[in-house]
FIKOLZA-1660 file (N, C-alpha, C; in steps of 0.1 Angstrom, whole numbers, plus 5000, padded with zeros to 4 digits):
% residues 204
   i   px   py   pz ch aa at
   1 0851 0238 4911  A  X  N
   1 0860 0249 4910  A  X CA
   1 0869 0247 4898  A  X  C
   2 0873 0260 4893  A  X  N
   2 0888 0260 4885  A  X CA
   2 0892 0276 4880  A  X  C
   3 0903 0275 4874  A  X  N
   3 0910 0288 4876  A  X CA
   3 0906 0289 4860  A  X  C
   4 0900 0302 4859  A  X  N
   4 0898 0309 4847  A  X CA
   4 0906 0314 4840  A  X  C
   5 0917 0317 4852  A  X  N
   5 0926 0321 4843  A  X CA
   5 0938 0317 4838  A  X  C
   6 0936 0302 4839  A  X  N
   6 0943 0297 4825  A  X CA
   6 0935 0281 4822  A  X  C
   7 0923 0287 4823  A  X  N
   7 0908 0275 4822  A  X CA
   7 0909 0261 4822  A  X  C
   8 0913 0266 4833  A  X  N
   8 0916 0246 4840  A  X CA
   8 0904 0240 4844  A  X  C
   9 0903 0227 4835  A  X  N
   9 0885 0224 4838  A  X CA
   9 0883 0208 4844  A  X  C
  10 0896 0205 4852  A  X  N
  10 0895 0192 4850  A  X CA
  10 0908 0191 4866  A  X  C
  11 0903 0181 4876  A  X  N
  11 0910 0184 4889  A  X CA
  11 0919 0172 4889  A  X  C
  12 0934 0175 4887  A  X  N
  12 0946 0165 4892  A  X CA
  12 0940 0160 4898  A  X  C
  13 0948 0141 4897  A  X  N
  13 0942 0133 4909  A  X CA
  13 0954 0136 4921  A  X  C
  14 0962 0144 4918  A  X  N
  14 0970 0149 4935  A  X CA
  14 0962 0158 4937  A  X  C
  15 0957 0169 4933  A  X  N
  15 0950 0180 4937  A  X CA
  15 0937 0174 4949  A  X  C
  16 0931 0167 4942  A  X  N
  16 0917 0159 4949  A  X CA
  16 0922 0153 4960  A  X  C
  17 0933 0143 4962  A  X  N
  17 0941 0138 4972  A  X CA
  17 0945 0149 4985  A  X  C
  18 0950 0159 4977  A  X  N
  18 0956 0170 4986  A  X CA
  18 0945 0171 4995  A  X  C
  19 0938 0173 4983  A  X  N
  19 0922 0186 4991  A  X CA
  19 0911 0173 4998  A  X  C
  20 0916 0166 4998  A  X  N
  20 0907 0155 5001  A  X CA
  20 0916 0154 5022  A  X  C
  21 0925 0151 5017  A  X  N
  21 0940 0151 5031  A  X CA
  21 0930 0166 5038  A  X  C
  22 0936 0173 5033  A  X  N
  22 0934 0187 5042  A  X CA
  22 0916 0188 5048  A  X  C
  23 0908 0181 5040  A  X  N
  23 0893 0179 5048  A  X CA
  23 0893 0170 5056  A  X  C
  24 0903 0158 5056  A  X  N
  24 0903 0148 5069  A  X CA
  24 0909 0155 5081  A  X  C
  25 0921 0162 5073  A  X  N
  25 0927 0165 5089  A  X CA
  25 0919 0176 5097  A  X  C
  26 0904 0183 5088  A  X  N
  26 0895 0191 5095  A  X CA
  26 0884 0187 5101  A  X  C
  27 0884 0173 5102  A  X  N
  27 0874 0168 5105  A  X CA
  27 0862 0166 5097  A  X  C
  28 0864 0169 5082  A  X  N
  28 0857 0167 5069  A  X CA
  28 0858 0159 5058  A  X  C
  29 0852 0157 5051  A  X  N
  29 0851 0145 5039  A  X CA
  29 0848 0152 5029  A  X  C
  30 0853 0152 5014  A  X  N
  30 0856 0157 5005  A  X CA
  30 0849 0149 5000  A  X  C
  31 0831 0152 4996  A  X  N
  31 0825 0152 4984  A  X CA
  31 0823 0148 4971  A  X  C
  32 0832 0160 4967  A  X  N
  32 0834 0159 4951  A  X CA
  32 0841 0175 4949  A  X  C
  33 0848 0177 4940  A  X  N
  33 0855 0185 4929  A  X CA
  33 0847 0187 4917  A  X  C
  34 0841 0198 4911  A  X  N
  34 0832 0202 4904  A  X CA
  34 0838 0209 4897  A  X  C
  35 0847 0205 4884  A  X  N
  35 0855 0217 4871  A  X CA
  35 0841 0221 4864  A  X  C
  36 0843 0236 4863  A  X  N
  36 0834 0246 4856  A  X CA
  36 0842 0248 4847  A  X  C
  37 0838 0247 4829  A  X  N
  37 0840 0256 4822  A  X CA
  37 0843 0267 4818  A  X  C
  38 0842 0277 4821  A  X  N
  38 0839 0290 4817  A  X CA
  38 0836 0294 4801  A  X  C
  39 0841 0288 4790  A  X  N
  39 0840 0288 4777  A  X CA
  39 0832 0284 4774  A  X  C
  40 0821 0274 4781  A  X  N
  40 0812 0265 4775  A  X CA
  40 0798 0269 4780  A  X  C
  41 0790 0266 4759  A  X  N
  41 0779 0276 4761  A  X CA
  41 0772 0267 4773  A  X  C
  42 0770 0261 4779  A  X  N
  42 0763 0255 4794  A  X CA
  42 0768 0258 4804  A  X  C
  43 0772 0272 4808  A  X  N
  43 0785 0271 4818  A  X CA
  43 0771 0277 4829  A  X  C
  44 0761 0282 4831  A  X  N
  44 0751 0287 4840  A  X CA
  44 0746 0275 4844  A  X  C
  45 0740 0266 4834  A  X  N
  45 0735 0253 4838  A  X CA
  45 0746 0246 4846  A  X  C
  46 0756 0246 4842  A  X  N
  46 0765 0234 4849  A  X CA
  46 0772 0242 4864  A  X  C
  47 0766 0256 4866  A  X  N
  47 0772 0260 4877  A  X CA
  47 0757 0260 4887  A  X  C
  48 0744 0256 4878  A  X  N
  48 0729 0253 4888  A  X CA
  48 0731 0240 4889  A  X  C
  49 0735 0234 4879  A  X  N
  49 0739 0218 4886  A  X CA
  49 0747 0213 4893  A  X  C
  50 0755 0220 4896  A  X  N
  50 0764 0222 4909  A  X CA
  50 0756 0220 4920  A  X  C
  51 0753 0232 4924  A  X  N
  51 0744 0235 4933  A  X CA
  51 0735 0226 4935  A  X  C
  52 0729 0221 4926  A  X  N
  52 0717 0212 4931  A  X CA
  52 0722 0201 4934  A  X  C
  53 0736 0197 4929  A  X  N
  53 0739 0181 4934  A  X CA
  53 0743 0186 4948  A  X  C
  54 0750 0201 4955  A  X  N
  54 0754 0201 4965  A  X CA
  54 0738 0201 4970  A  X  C
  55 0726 0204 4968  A  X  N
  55 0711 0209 4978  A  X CA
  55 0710 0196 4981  A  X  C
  56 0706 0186 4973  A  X  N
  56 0702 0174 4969  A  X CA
  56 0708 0164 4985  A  X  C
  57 0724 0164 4985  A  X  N
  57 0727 0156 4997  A  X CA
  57 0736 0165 5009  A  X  C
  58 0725 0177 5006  A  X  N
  58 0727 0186 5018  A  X CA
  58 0741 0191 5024  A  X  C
  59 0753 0196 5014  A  X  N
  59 0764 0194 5018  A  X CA
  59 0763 0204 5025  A  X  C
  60 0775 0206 5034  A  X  N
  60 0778 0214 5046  A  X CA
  60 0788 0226 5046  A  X  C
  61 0793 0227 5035  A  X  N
  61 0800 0232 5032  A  X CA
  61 0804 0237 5020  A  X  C
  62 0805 0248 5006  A  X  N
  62 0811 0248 4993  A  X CA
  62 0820 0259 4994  A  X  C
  63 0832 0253 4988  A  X  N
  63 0844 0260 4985  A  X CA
  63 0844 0265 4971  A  X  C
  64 0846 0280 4968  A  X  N
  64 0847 0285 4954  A  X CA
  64 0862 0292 4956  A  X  C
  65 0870 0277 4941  A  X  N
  65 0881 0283 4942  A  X CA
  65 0884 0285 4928  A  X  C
  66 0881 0303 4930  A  X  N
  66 0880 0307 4915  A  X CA
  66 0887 0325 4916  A  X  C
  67 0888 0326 4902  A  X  N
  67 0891 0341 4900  A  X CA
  67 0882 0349 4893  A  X  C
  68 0873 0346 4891  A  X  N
  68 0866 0349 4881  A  X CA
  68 0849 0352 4889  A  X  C
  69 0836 0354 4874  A  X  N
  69 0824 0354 4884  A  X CA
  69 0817 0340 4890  A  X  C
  70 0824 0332 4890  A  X  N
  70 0819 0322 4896  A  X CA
  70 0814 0319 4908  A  X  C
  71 0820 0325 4917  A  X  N
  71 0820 0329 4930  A  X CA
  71 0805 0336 4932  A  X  C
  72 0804 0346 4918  A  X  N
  72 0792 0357 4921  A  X CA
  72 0780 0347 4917  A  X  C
  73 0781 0339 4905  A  X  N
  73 0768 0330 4900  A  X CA
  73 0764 0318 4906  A  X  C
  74 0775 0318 4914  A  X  N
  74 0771 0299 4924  A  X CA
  74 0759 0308 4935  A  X  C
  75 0761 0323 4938  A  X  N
  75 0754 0326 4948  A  X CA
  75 0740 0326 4940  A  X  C
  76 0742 0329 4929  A  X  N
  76 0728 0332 4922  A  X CA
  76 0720 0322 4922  A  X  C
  77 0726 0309 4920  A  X  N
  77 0721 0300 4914  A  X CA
  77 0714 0291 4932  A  X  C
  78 0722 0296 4943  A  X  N
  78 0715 0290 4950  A  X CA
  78 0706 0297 4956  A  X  C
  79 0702 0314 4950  A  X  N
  79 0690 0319 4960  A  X CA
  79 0681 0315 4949  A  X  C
  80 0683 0311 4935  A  X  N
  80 0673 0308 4926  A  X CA
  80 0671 0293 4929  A  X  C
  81 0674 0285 4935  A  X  N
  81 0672 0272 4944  A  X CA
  81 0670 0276 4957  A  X  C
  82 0665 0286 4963  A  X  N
  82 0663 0288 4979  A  X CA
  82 0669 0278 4986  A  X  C
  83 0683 0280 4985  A  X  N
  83 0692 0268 4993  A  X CA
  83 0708 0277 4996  A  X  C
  84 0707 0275 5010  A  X  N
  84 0723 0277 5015  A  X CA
  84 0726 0265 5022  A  X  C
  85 0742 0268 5017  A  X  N
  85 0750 0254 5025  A  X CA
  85 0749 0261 5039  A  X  C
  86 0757 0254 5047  A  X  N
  86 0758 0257 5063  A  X CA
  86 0770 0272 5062  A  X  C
  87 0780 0266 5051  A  X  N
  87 0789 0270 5051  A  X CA
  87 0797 0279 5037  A  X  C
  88 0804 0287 5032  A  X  N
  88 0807 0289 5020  A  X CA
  88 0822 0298 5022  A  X  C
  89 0831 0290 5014  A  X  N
  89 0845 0299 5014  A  X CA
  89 0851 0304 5001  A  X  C
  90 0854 0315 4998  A  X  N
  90 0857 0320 4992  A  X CA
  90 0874 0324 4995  A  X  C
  91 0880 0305 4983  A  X  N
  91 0892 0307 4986  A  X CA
  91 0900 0314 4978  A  X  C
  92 0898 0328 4971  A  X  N
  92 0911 0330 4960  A  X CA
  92 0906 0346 4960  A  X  C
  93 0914 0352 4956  A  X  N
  93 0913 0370 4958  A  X CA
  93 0898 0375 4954  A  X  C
  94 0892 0383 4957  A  X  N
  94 0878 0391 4953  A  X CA
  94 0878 0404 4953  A  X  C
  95 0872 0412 4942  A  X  N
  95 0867 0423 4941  A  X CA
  95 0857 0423 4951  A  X  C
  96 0861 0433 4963  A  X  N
  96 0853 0433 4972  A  X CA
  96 0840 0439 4973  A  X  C
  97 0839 0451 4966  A  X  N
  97 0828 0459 4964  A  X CA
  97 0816 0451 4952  A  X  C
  98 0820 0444 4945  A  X  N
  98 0815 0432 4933  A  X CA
  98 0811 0424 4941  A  X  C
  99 0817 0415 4948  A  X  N
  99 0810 0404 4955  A  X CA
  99 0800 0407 4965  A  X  C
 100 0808 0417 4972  A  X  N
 100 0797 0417 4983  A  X CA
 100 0784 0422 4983  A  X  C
 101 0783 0430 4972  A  X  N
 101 0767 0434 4963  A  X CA
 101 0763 0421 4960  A  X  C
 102 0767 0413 4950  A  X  N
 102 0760 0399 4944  A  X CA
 102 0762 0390 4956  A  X  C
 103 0768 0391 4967  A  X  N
 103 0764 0381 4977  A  X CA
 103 0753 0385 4986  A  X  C
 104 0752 0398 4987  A  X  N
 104 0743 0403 4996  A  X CA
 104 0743 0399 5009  A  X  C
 105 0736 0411 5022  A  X  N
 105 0736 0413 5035  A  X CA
 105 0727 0399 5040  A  X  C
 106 0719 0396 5032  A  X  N
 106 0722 0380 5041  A  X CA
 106 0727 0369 5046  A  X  C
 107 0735 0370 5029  A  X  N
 107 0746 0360 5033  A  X CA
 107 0756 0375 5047  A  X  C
 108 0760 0381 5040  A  X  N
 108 0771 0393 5050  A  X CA
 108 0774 0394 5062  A  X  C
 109 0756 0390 5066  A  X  N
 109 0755 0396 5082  A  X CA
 109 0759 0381 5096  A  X  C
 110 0768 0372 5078  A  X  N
 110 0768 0363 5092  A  X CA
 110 0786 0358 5087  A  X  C
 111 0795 0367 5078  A  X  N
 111 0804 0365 5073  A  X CA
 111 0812 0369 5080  A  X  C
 112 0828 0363 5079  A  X  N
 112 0843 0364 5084  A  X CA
 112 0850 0367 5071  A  X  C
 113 0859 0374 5073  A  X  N
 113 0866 0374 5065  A  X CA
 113 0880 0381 5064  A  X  C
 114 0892 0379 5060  A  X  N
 114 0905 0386 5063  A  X CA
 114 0913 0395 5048  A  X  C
 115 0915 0404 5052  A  X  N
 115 0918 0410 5043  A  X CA
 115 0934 0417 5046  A  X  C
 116 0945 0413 5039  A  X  N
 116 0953 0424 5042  A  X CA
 116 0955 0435 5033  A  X  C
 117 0942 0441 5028  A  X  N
 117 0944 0452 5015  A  X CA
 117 0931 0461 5018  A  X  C
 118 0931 0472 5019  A  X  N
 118 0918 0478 5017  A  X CA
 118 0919 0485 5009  A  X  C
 119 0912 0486 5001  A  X  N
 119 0918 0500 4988  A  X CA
 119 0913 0513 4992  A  X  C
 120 0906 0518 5003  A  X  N
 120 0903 0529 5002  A  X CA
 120 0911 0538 5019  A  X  C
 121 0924 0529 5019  A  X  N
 121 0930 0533 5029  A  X CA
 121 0940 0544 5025  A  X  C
 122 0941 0552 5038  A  X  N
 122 0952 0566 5030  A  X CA
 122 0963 0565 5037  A  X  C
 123 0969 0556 5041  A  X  N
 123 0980 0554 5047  A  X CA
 123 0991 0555 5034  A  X  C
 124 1003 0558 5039  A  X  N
 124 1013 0560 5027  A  X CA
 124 1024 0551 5031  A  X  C
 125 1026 0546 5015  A  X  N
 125 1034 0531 5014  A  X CA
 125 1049 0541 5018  A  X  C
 126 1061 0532 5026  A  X  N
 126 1074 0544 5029  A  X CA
 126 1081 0540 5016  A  X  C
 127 1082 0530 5005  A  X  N
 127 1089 0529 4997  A  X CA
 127 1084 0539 4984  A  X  C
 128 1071 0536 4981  A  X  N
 128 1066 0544 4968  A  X CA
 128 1060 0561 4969  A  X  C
 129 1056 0557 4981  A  X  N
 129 1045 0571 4986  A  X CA
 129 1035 0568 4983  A  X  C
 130 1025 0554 4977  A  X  N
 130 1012 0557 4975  A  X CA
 130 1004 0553 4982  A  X  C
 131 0991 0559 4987  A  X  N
 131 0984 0551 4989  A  X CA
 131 0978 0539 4981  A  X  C
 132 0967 0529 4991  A  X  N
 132 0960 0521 4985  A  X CA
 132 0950 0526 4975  A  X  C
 133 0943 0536 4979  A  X  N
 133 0933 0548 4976  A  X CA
 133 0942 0553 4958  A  X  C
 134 0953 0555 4958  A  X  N
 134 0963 0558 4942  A  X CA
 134 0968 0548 4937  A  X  C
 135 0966 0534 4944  A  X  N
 135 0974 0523 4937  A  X CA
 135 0955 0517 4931  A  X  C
 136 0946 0517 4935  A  X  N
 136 0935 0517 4931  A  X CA
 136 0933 0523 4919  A  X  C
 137 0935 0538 4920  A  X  N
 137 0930 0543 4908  A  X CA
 137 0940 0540 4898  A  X  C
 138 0953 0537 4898  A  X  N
 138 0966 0535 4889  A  X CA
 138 0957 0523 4882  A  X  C
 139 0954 0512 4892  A  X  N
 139 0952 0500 4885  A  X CA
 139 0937 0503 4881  A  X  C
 140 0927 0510 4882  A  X  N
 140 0915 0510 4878  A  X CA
 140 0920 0520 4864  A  X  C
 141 0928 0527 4861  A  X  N
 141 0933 0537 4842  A  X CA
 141 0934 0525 4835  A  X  C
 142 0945 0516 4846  A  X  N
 142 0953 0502 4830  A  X CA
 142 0946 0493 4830  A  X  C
 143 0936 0485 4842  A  X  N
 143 0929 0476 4842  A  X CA
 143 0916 0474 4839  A  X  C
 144 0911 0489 4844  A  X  N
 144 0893 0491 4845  A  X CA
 144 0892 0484 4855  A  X  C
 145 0898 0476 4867  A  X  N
 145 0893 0470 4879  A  X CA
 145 0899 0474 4888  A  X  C
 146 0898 0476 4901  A  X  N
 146 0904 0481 4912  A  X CA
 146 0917 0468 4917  A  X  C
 147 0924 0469 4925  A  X  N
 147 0937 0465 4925  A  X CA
 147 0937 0452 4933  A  X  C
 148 0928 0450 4938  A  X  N
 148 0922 0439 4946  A  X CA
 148 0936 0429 4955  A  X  C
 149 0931 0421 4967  A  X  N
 149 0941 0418 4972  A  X CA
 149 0960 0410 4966  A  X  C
 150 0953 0399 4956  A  X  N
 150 0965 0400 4948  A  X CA
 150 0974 0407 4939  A  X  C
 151 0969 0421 4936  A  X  N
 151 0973 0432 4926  A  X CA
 151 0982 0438 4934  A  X  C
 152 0974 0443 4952  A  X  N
 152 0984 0448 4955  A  X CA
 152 0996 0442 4965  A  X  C
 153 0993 0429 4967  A  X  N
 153 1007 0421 4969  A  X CA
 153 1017 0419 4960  A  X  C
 154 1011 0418 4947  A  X  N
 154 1022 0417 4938  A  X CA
 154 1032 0437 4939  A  X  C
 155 1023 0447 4940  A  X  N
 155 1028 0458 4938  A  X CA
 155 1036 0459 4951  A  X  C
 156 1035 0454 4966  A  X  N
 156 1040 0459 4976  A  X CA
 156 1055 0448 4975  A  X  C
 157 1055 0434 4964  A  X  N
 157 1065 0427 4963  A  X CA
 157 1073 0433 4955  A  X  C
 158 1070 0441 4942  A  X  N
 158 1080 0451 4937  A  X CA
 158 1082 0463 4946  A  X  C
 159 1080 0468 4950  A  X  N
 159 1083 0481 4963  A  X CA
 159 1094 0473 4970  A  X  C
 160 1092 0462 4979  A  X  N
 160 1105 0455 4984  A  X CA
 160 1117 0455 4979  A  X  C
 161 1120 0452 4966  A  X  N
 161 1127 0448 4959  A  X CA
 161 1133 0460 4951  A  X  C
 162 1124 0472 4949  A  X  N
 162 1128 0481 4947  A  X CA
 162 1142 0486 4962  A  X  C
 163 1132 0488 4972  A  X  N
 163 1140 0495 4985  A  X CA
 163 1149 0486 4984  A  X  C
 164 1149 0473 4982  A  X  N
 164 1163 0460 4988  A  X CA
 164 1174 0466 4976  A  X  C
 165 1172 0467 4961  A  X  N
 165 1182 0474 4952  A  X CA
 165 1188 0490 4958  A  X  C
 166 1180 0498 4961  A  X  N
 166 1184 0511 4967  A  X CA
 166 1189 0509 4976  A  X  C
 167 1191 0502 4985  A  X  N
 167 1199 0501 4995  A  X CA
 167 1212 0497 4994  A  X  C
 168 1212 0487 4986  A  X  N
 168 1223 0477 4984  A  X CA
 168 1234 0489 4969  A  X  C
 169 1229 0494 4963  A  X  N
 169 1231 0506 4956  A  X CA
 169 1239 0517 4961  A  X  C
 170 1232 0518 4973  A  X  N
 170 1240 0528 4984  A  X CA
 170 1254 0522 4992  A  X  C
 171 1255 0511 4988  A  X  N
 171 1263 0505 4997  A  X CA
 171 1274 0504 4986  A  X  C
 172 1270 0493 4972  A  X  N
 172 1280 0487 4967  A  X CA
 172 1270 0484 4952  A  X  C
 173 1271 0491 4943  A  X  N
 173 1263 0493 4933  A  X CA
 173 1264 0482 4925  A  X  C
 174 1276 0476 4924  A  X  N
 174 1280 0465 4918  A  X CA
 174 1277 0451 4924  A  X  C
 175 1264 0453 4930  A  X  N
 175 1263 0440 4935  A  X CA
 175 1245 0442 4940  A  X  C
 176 1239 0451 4931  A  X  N
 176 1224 0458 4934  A  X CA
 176 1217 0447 4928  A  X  C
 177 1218 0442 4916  A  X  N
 177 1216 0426 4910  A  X CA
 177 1216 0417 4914  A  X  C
 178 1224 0415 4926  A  X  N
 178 1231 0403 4928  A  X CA
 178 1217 0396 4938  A  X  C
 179 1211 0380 4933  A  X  N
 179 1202 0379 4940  A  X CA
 179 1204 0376 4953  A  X  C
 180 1212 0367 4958  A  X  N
 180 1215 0363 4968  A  X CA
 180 1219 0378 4978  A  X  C
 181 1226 0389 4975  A  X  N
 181 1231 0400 4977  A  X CA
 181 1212 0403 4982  A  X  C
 182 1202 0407 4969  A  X  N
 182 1196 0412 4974  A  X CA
 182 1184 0404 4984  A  X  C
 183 1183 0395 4983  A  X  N
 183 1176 0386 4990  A  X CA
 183 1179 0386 5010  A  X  C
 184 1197 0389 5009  A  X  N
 184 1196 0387 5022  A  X CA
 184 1192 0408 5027  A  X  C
 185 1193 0418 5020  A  X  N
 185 1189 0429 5023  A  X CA
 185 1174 0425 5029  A  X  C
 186 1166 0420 5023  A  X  N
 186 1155 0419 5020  A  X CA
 186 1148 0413 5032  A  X  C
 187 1160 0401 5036  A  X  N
 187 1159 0393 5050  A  X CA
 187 1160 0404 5060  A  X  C
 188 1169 0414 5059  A  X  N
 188 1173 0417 5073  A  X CA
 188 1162 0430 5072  A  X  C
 189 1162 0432 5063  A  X  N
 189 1149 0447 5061  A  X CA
 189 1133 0447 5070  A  X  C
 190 1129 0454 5073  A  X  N
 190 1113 0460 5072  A  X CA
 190 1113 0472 5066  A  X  C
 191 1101 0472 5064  A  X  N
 191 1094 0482 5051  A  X CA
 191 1082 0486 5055  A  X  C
 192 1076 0492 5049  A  X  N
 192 1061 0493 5051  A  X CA
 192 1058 0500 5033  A  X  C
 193 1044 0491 5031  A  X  N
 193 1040 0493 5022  A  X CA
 193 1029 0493 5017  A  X  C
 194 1027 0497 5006  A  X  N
 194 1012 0498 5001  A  X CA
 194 1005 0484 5005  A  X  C
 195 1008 0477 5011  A  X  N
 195 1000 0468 5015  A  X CA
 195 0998 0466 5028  A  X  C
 196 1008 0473 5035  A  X  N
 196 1003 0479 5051  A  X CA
 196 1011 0488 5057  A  X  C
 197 1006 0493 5064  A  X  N
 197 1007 0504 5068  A  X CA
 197 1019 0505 5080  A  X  C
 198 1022 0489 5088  A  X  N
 198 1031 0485 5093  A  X CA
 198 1045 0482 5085  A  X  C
 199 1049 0478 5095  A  X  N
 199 1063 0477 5085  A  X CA
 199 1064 0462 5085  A  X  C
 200 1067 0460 5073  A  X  N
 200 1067 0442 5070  A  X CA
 200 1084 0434 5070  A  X  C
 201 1080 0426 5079  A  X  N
 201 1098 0415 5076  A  X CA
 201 1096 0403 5073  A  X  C
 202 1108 0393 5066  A  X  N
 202 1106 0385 5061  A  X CA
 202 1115 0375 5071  A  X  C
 203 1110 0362 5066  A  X  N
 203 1118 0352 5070  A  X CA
 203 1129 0347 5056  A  X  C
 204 1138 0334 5059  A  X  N
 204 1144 0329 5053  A  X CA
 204 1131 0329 5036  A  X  C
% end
């Protein structure tokens, strides 16, 4: 695994510790940590040699923690090795309609998965008015990609923050900046927003 997007190719020894901690207390043993390239002309080979070191001693499990197509070519690389793990997590945001073509209905028909974003919902956010369905196409004009689970958390986190200044605005204008000011609005608030359709509250 590694984040492409700021091509981290090489795993902290706390990271491995961490992630090592969190498979013991699941009743699992942490393998190995596999930094991909993405820059490097061998980046297909070193993502089939992945794979095959996981076929090789039969692991039970592969985590892809990535942002990028990584996720889509580990699948490739192991139907072009006729090999599935038992298990496969896909821990970091995904283009849903992208992946789940390149993962295909065999892997699908035996998949879980949690989503709190659908883009093609028509529910209306109460702070902005938009749908998921308009915050999609907004981010498919500037981005060319659909707005995907972390796009529209970050947008439903500005919507908050918007409502928490307008309120606080209404109240005492000179104090609509003020973070602590708006943080506790924020506390006491529910909302509902492009990211659901419920209304969302916050803790401390």
């Amino acid at each position: 695994g590694a984040d492409s997007s700021n091509n981290v190719t090489s795993c902290a020894e706390h990271d491995r510790s961490r992630l090592n901690t969190s498979a013991m207390q699941n009743g699992m043993t942490l393998v190995d940590y596999v930094p991909i390239d993405f820059n490097s002309v061998t980046y297909h080979d070193d993502v089939r040699n992945a794979m095959e070191g996981a076929r090789a001693i039969d692991v039970d499990v592969v985590i892809l923690s990535d942002y990028s197509v990584l996720r889509i070519d580990a699948f490739s690389a192991m139907r072009e090795l006729d090999w599935t793990p038992r298990g496969v997590i896909l821990s970091t945001c995904n283009d849903g309609v992208v992946v789940r073509e390149a993962i295909g209905e065999e892997y699908l028909q035996y998949s879980t998965s949690h989503t709190s974003f659908l883009g093609d919902s028509n529910y209306t956010s109460g702070i902005s008015g938009y749908t998921p369905t308009k915050l999609n196409q907004l981010f498919k004009l500037y981005s060319g990609s659909a707005a995907s689970g972390q796009g529209a958390r970050a947008f439903a986190g500005g919507e908050v923050i918007q409502a928490a200044i307008e309120v606080q605005a209404a109240l005492n204008a000179s104090l609509a900046t003020d973070p602590s000011t708006i943080s506790a609005i924020i506390g006491n608030g529910s909302w509902s927003t492009v990211l659901s359709h419920g209304n969302i509250t916050f803790d401390e």
